[in-house]
C-alpha positions in Angstrom: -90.8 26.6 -39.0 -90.4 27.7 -35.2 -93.3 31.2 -35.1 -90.2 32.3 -33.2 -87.4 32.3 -35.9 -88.6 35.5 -37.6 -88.5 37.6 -34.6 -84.9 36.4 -33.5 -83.5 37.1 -36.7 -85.3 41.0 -36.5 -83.2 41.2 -32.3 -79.8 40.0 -34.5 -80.4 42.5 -37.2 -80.9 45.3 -34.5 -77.4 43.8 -32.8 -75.6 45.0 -35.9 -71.8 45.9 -35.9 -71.6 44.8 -31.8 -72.2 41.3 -32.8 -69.8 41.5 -35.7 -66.8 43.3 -33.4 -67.0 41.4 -30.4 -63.6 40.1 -29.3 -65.3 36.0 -28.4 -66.8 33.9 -31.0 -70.7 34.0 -31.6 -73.1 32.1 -33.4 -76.4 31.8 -33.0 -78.5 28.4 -33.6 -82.5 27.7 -34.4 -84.1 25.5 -32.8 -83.0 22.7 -35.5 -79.3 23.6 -34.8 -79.1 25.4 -38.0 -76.5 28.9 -38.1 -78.5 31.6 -38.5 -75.8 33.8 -37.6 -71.6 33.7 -36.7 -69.2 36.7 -36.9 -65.9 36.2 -38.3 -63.8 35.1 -35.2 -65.7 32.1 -34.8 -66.0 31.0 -38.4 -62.3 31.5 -38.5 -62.1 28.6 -35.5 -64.6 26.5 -37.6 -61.9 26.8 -40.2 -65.2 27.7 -42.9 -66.2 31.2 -43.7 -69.2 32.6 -42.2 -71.0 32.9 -45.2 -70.7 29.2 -45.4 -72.3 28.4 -42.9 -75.9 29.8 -42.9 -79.1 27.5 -43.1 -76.6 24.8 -42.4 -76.2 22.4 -39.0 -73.9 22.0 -36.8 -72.9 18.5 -37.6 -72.5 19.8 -41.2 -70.3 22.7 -40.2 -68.4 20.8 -37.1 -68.6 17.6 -38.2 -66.2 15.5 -35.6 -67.0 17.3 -33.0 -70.9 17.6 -32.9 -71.2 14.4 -31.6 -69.8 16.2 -28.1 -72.1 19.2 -29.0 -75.4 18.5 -30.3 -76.8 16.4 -26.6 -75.5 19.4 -24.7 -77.5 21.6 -27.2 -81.0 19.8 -27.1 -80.4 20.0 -23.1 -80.0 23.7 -23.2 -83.1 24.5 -25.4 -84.8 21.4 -23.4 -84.1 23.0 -19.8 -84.1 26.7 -21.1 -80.8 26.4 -18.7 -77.6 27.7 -20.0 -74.7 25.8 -20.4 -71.2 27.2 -19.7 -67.3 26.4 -19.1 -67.2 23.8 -22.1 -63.9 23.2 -22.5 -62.5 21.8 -26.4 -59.4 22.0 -28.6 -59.0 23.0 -32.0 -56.5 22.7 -34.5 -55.3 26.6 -35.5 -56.4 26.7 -38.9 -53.7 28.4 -39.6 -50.3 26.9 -38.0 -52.3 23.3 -37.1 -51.3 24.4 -33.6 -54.0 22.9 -30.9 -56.3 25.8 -29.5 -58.0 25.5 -26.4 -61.8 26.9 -26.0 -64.3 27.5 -23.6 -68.0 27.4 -24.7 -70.9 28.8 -23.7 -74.8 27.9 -24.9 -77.4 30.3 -23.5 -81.4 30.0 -24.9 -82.6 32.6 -26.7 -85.8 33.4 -25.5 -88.6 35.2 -27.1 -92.4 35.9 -26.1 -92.0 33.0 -23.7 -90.5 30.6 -26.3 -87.3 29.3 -26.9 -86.2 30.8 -30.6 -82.7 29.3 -30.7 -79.6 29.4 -28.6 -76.6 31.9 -28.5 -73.0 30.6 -28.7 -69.6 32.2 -27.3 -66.4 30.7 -28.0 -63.3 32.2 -26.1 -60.0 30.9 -27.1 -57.9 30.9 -24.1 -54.3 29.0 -25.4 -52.3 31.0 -23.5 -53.7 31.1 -20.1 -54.3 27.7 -20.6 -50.9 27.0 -21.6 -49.6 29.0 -18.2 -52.0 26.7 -16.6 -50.7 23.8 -17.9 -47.0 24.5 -17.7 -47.5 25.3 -13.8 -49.2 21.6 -13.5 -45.9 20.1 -15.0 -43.9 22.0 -13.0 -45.8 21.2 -10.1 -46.0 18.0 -11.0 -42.1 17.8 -11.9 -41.3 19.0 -8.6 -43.9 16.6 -6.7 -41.8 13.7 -8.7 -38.3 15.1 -7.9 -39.3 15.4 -4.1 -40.8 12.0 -4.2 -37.5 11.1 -6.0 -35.0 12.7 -3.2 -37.5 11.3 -0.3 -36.9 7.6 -2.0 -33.1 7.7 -2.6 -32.4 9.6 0.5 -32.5 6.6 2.8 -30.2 3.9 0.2 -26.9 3.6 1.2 -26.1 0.9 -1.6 -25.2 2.5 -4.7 -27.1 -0.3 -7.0 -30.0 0.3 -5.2 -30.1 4.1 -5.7 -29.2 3.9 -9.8 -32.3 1.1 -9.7 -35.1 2.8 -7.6 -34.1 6.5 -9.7 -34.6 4.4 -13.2 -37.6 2.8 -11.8 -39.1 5.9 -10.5 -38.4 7.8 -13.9 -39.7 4.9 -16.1 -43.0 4.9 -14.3 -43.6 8.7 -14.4 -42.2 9.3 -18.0 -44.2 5.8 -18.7 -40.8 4.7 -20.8 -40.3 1.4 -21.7 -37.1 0.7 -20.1 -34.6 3.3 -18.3 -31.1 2.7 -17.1 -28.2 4.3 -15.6 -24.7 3.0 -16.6 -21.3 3.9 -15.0 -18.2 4.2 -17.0 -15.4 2.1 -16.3 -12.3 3.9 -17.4 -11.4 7.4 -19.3 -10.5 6.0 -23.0 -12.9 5.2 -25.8 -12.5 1.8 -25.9 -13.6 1.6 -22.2 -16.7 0.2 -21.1 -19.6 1.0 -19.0 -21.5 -1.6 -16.4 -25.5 -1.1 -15.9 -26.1 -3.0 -12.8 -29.9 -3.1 -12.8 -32.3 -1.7 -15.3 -35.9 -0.7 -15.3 -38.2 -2.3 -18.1 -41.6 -3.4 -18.9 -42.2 -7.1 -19.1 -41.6 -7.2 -23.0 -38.3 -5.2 -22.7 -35.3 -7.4 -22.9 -32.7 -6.1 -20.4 -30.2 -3.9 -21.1 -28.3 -5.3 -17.7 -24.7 -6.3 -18.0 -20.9 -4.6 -19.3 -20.9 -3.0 -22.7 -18.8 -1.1 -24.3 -18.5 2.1 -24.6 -19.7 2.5 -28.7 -22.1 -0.6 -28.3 -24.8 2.1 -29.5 -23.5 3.4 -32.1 -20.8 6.1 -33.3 -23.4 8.9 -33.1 -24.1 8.5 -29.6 -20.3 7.7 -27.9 -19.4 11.0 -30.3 -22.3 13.3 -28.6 -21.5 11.2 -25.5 -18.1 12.4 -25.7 -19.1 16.1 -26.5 -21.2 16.0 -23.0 -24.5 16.5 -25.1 -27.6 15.4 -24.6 -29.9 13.2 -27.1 -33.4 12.9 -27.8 -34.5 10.6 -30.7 -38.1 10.5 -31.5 -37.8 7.9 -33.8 -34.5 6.1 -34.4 -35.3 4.8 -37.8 -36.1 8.4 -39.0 -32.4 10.1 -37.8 -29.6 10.0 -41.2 -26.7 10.0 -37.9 -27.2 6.7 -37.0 -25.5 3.8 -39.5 -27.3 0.5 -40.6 -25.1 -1.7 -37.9 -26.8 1.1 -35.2 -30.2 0.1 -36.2 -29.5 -3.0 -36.0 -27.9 -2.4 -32.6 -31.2 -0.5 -31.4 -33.6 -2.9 -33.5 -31.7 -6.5 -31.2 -32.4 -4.3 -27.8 -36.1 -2.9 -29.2 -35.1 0.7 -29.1 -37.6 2.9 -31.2 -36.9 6.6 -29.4 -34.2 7.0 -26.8 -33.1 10.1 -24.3 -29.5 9.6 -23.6 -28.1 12.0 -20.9 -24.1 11.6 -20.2 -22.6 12.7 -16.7 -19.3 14.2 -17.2 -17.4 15.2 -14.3 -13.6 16.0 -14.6 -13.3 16.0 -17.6 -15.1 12.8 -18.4 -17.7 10.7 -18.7 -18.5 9.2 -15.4 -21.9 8.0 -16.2 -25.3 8.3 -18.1 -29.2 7.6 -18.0 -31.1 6.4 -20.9 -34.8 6.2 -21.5 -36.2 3.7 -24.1 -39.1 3.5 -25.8 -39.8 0.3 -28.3 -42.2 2.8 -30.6 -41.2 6.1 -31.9 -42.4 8.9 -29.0 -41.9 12.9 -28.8 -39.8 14.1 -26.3 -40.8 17.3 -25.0 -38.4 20.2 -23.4 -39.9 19.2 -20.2 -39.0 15.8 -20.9 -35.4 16.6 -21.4 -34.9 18.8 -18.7 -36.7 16.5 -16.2 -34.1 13.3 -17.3 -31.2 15.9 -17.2 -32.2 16.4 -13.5 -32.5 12.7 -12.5 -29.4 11.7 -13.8 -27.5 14.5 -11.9 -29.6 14.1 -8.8 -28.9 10.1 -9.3 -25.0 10.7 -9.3 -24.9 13.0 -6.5 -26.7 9.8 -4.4 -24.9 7.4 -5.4 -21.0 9.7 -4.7 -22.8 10.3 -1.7 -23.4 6.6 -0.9 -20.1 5.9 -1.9 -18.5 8.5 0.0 -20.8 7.9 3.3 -19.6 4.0 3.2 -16.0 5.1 2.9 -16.3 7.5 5.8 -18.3 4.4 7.5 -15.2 2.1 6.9 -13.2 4.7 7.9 -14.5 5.4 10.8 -15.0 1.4 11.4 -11.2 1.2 11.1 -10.3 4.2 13.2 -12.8 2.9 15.7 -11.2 -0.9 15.7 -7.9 0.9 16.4 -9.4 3.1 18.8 -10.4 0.2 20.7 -7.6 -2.3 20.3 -4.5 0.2 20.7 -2.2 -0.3 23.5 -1.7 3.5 23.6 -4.1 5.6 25.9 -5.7 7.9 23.8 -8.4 10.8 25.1 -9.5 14.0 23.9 -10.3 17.0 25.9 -11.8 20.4 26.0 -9.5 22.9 27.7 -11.7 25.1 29.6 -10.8 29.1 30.0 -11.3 31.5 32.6 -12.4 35.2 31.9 -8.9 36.2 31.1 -8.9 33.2 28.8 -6.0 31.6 30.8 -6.9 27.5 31.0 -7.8 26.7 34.5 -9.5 23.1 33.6 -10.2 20.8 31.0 -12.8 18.3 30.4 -12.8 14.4 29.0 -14.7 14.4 26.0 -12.8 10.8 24.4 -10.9 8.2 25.6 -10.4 4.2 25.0 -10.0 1.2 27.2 -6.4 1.5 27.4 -6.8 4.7 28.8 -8.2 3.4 31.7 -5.3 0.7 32.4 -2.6 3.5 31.8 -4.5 5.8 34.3 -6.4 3.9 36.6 -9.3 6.7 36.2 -12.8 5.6 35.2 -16.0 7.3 34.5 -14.1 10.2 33.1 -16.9 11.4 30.0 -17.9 14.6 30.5 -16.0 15.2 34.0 -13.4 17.8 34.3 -9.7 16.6 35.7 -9.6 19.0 38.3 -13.0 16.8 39.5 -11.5 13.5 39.0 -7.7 14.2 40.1 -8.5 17.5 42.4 -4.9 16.9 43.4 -3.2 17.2 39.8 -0.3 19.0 38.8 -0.9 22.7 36.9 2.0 21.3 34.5 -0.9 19.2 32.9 -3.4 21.7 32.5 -0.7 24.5 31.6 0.6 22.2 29.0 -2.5 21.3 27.1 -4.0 24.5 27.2 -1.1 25.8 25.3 -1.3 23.1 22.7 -4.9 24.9 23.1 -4.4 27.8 22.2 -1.5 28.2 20.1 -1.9 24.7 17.7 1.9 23.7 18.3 1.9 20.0 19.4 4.2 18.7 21.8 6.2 15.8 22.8 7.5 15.3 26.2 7.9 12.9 29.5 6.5 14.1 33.0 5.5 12.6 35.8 2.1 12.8 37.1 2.6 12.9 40.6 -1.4 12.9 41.9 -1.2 9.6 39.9 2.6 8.1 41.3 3.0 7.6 37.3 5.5 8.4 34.5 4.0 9.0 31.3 5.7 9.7 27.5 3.2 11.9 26.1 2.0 13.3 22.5 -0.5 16.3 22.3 -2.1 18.4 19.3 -5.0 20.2 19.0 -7.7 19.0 16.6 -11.3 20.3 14.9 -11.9 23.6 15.1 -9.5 26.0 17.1 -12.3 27.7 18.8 -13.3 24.4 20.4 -10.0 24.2 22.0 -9.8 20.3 21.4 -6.7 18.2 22.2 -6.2 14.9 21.2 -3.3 13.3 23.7 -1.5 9.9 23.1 0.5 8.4 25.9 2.1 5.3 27.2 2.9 4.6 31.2 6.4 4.8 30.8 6.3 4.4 35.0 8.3 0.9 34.6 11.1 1.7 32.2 11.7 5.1 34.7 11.6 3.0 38.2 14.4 1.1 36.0 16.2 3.8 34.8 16.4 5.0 38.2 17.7 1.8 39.3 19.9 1.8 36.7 21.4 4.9 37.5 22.0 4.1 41.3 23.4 0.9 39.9 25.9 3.3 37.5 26.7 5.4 40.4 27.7 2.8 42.4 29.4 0.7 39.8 31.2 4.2 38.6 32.4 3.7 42.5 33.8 0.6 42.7 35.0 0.6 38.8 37.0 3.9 40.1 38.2 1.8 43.0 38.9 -0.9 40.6 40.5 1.7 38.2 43.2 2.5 40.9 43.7 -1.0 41.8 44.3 -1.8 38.6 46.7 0.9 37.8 48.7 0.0 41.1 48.6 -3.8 39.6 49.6 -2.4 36.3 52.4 -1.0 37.7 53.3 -4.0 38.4 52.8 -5.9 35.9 54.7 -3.8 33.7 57.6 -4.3 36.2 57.1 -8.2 35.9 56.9 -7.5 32.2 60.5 -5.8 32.1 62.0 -8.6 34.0 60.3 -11.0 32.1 61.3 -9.4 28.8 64.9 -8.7 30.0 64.8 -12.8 31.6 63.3 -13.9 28.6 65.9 -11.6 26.2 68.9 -12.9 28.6 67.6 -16.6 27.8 68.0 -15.9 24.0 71.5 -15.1 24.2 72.0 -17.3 26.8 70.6 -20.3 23.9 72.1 -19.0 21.0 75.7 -18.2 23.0 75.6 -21.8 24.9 74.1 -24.1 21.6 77.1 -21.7 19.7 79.8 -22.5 21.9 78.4 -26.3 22.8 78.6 -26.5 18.6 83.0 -26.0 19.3 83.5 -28.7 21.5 81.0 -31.1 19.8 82.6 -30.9 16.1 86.2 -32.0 17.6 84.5 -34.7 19.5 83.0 -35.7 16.1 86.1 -35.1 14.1 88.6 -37.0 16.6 86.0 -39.8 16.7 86.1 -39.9 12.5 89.5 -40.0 12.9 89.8 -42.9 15.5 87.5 -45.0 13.5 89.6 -44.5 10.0 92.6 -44.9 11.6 92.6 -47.2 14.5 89.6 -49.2 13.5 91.1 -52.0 12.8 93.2 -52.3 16.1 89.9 -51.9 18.4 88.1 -54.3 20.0 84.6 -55.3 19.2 83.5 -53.3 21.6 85.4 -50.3 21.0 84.6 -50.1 17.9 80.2 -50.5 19.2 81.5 -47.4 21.7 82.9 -45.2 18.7 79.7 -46.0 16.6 77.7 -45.2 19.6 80.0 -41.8 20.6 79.5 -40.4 16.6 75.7 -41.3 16.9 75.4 -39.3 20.0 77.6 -36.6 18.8 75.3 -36.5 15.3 72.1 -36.2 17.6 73.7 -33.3 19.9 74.8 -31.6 16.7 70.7 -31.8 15.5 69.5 -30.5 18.7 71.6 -27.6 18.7 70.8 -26.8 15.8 67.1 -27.0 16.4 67.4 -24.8 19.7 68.9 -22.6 17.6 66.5 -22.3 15.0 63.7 -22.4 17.8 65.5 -19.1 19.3 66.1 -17.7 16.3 62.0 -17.4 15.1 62.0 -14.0 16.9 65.7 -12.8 17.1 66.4 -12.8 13.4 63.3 -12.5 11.8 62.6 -10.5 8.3 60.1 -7.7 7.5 56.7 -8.9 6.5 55.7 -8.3 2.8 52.9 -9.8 0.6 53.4 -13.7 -0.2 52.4 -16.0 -2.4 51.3 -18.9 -0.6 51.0 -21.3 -4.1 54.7 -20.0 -4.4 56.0 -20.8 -0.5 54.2 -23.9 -0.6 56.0 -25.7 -3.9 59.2 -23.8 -2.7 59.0 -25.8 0.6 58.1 -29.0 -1.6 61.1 -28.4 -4.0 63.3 -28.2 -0.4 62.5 -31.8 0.5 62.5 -32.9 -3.2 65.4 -35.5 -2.5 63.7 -37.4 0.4 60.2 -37.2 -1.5 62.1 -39.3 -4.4 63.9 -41.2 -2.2 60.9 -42.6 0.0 58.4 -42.9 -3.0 56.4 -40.0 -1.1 53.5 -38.1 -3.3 52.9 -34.5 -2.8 50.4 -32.8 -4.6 50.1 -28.9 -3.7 46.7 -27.5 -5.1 47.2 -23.8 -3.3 46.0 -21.5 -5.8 47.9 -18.5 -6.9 45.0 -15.9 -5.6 45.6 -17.3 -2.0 47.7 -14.3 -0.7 48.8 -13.1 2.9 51.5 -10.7 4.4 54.1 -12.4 6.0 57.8 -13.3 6.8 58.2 -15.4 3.6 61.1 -17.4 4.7 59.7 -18.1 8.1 56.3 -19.3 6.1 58.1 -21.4 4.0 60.2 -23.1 7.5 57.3 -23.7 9.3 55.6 -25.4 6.0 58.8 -27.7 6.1 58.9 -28.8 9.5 55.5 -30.0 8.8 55.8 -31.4 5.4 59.2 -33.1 6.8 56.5 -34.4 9.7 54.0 -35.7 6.9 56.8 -37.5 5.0 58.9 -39.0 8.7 55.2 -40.4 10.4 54.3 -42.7 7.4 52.7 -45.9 7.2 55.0 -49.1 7.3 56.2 -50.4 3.9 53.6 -47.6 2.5 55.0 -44.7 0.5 53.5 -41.3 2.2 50.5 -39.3 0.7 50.1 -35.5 1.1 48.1 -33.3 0.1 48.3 -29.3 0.3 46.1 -26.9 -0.3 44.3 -23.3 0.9 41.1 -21.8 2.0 39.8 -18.4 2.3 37.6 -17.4 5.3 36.5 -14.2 5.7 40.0 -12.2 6.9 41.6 -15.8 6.8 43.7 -18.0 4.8 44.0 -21.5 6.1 46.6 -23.2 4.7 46.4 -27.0 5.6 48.5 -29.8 4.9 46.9 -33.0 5.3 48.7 -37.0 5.3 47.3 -40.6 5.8 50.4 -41.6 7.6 50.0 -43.1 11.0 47.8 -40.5 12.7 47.5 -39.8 16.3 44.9 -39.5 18.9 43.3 -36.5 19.3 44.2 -35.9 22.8 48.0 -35.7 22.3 47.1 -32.3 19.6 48.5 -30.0 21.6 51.8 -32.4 23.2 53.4 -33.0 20.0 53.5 -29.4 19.4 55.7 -28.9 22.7 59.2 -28.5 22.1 61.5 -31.9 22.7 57.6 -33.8 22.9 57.7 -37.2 21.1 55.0 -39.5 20.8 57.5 -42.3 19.4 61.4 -43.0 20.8 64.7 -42.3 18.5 64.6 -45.8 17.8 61.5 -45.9 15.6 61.3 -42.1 14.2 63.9 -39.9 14.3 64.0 -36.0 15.3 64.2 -33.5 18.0 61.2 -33.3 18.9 61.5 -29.5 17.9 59.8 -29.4 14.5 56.7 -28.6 15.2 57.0 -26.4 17.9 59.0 -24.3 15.5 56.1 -24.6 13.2 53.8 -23.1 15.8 56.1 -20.5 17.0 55.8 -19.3 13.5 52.4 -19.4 13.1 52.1 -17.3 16.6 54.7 -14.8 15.6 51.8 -13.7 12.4 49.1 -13.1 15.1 47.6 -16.7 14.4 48.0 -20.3 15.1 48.8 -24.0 14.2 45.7 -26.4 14.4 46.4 -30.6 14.8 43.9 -32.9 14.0 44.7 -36.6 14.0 42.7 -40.4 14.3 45.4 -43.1 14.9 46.0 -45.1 11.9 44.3 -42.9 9.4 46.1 -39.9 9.3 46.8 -36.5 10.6 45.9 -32.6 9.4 48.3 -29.6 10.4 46.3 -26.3 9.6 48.2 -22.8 9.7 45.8 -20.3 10.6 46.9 -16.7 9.2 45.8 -13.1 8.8 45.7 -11.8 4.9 47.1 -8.4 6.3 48.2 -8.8 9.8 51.3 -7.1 10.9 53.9 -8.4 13.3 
């Protein structure tokens, strides 16, 4: 035994109750590294009582950890040099919590000789735990900077979500991590992870899913906005045997789910794997929290910046391409803010054709046009100043221009912007100037005119009496002369009926070819004054108009010529419906539809019986009512002749007539404000169409 031993044991026992109260740890060792001595605080960290462990080692007392202790211990005593600042942990033996301490070995030396070493132990958890918690913070905010300095420059929103789960899966050392976006607001929605971060045994998690493709438990916290962290996902009663599966397919031992609601719903969420189960601390937690709402905000604000970058693409192509001029300005003020000036700030390349001015950026318009009107600077300045816009025409007289102009004031009203929009209207003015000396001269001569007119008018209305009182005196003067020829020409007729039935048989031969000859004269006389009289009569004895039935008139008018029809074989077929309506003079409808029936039946084919057809058809505010034959026709040149009175395309020997049919027909058709229409090909047949209003009055 050490001659040393003795004597330290005699300093202890004179150390007494200090050694016993002091607030660290003490032991003290012989030179064997046998306990000689401990108080109470450090045999309570030893976790044996400090009776125990007298006359025995350290490895014996320590066990695990004297492997660390026992070189450093040989060194002190070897080097009589202290040792100090050890830092170890120990399990509380208490709660099992981890302790940390700081160890200190110092030689005991006595009479020149190294007797044993003293121990301290001071446990120092709490300071160390400050210490600690400062380096995670310090080292959580060195990660979010580094974080924020890497997303700030992306400007594709992929590329964010993939860098932030990159950069959060190497620092948290995860297995995989990925951010997913929600498509949609329902349950049944899904969610799209473009790009995931993963270790090269990980399979990826990449791809649409939906929204419960991990389970009930985490779309029903996802849907509460609540956070998860799993340490072992085997271990947790929430989650179902087809979730396990679920997790075990993808290798999911422990997960951190963090959803991203915004309005109301989820908009996104970040997940951290790990294949093994893994503790996640608070600091874990609140660091993921923080990345997935610093990883939204950069990708809205991707998103946003490349909307405002199309927008302002668009506005610029428009800008460019308009063929408005477009500027803005800055309406300068003088010290009584009054506008006295205002400055180009914008303006696009129509501008310059609309204006003429160039180099304009910057410049004032008092320096580019010294000459320009205060109107323009007046104007502007109150769009200025009061935020009203306006919409007006001027002329810009320093430029010889017209302009149509649009001004408001834009940004902030202290910065007394204007945005104008204008069009050289110079053209359409210098037009409308000509224009109006044209007016003022045509308003001249049209006034001339006018008067001349009215002295003609004058006239004319006198010609018109005449004509009408000319025209009035020709009536009578027809109807009185065919009445009175109609005295004279029945006694001709009746004396000449008499001759022939009573001296017939005492004439000669050719007496009696002169009496045949005088009745056939007489018979044709009688017919033509009749016709004139009918021809006079369309106007002079005309009835009121009323609603007709033109189905009705027309098989009325067929039913008039029914004898000759039968007698000549003739076919009429009448295929006017009954909805086929106008207002007319019903009788004089039905005459004219006669005379031209009576002209369908007369011009027919040799040794062929006649064929016509008669029917209606509605245009518009017009009812044409045509009756068509395949009698012998007529060329199209002689439409208008035959409708002449007294015209005949064929003598009395071949056809007979008065030639006065027709024209009757027409007159007819006149009198209701519309008109007869011939159309005819020699040898094939001929169409008569009546043109009439449905409700024309005479």
């Amino acid at each position: 035994m050490d001659p040393h031993v003795p004597e330290a044991q005699r300093a202890l026992v004179e150390l007494g109750a200090a050694f016993q109260s002091a607030p660290v740890g003490l032991a003290v060792l012989d030179p064997e590294l046998r306990y000689i001595h401990v108080n109470d605080l450090l045999a309570w960290a030893n976790g044996v009582p400090a009776a125990e462990h007298i006359g025995r080692t350290v490895r014996q007392v320590v066990g695990d950890q004297a492997a660390l202790v026992e070189p450093l211990l040989h060194r002190v005593m070897e080097t009589r040099v202290p040792l100090e600042g050890l830092e170890i942990q120990r399990a509380d033996p208490d709660s099992g919590e981890q302790l940390h301490w700081i160890l200190s070995f110092t030689p005991l030396i006595v009479n020149d000789g190294v007797a044993g070493i003293v121990g301290t132990a001071l446990e120092v958890t709490g300071p160390k735990r400050v210490e600690q918690a400062l380096r995670a913070s310090e080292a959580r905010q060195a990660f979010l900077v580094r974080l924020g300095d890497t997303l700030r420059p992306l400007r594709d929103p992929v590329e964010i979500q993939s860098e932030a789960a990159r950069a959060l899966g190497e620092h948290l050392q995860a297995d995989r991590v990925m951010y997913g976006e929600v498509e949609g607001e329902r349950e049944d929605d899904t969610f799209i992870i473009h790009r995931d971060y993963r270790r090269p045994d990980m399979p990826s998690a990449a791809g649409r899913h939906r929204f419960d493709a991990f389970g009930t438990y985490v779309a029903s916290a996802f849907r509460e906005g609540l956070t998860l962290a799993v340490p072992n996902v085997f271990a947790t009663e929430e989650h179902t045997e087809a979730d396990l599966a679920a997790y075990e397919a993808v290798a999911i031992g422990a997960y951190m789910a963090v959803p991203l609601v915004k309005g109301g719903h989820i908009a996104a969420y970040l997940a951290v794997n790990q294949r093994t189960p893994r503790s996640w601390s608070d600091e874990d937690v609140a660091l993921v929290e923080e990345v997935a709402e610093r990883t939204w905000s950069a990708v809205e604000r991707a998103r946003v910046e490349a909307a405002l970058h199309q927008s302002e693409a668009r506005y610029r192509a428009l800008f460019e391409s308009m063929d408005e001029g477009f500027c803005t300005v800055e309406v300068l003020l003088d010290d009584e803010q009054r506008p006295f000036d205002y400055r180009f700030m914008e303006t696009n390349p129509a501008f310059v054709q609309q204006t003429g001015l160039q180099d304009t950026f910057g410049r004032t318009i008092r320096e580019v046009v010294p000459d320009i009107e205060p109107f323009w600077i007046d104007t502007y300045g109150r769009v200025a100043l009061t935020g009203e816009p306006v919409r007006f025409e001027a002329p810009a007289a320093a430029l010889g221009r017209w302009y149509d102009v649009y001004a408001l004031r834009v940004g902030d009203p202290d910065e007394r912007r204007v945005a104008i929009l204008f069009n050289d209207i110079t053209v359409r003015k210098d037009a409308e100037a000509s224009l109006q000396r044209i007016n003022e001269m045509l308003e001249g001569r049209v006034a001339e005119r006018t008067r001349e007119l009215s002295d003609a008018n004058v006239e004319l209305e006198r010609v018109a009496s005449d004509l009408r009182r000319s025209n009035d005196e020709l009536q009578r003067f027809a109807h009185i002369a065919s009445h009175d020829l109609q005295e004279p020409l029945r006694k001709v007729k009746m004396f000449a009926d008499v001759l022939g039935s009573t001296e017939a048989e005492r004439l000669s031969g050719d007496g009696r070819d002169a009496l045949e000859r005088m009745t056939s004269a007489a018979t044709r006389m009688g017919r033509l004054i009749q016709g004139l009289l009918t021809f006079s009569r369309v106007s002079s004895r005309a009835n009121p108009f009323q609603q007709v039935d033109l189905s009705t008139v027309a098989r009325s008018a067929v039913a008039e010529l029914q004898a000759e029809i039968e007698r000549t074989d003739a076919v009429v077929n009448v295929e006017v419906d009954a909805a086929a309506t106008i207002t007319a003079d019903q009788a004089q409808v039905k005459q004219a539809l006669v005379a031209v029936l009576d002209n369908a039946l007369k011009f027919k084919k040799a040794n062929e019986p006649a064929s016509v057809r008669v029917w209606a058809e509605e245009e518009g505010a017009w009812v044409h009512l045509i009756v068509e034959d395949k009698g012998i026709g007529f060329e199209q040149r002689f439409a208008e002749r035959i409708m002449q009175p007294f015209e005949r395309l064929h003598g009395r020997g071949v056809y007979e007539g008065n030639g006065l049919g027709l024209a009757v027909a027409k007159r007819i058709a006149e009198r209701h404000r519309g008109s007869l229409v011939a159309e005819g090909r020699e040898g094939e047949g001929a169409r008569f169409t009546f043109v009439l209003p449905r409700l024309d009055t005479p």
